[in-house]
Phi, psi and omega in degrees: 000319185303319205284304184314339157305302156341312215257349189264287173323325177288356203231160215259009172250158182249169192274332190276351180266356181270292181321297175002284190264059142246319168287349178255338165280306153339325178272341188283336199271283188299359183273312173314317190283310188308161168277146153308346181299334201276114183290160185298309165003294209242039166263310192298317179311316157319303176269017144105038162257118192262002158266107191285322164313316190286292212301332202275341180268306145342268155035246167315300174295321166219064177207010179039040166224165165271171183304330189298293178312353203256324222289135133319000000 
């Protein structure tokens, strides 16, 4: 953990905000891909949201579309 600090400090993110987004991009990358049959639910679920509310709000704050709106 001390190195993952390290490796952090130099940089203008903080760790729990580069996983945020590194996991909210994934879901946006698999909201493109999925068949529509697959609920977002359980897109979300995939990147380790277990609230469909929270992710869709996450979401939204940082990609200004809702999840719905993203899908492909």
């Amino acid at each position: 953990r001390a190195t993952l600090d390290r490796c952090f400090a130099e940089q203008d993110i903080a760790i729990a905000e580069a996983i945020r987004a590194r996991r909210l991009g994934r879901a946006r990358d698999m909201l493109a891909r999925a068949p529509r049959s697959v609920p977002i639910a359980d897109i979300a679920m995939r990147c380790g949201y277990l609230d469909p509310a929270h992710f869709s709000r996450l979401f939204r704050q940082e990609f200004g579309v809702s999840p719905t709106d993203a899908r492909g």
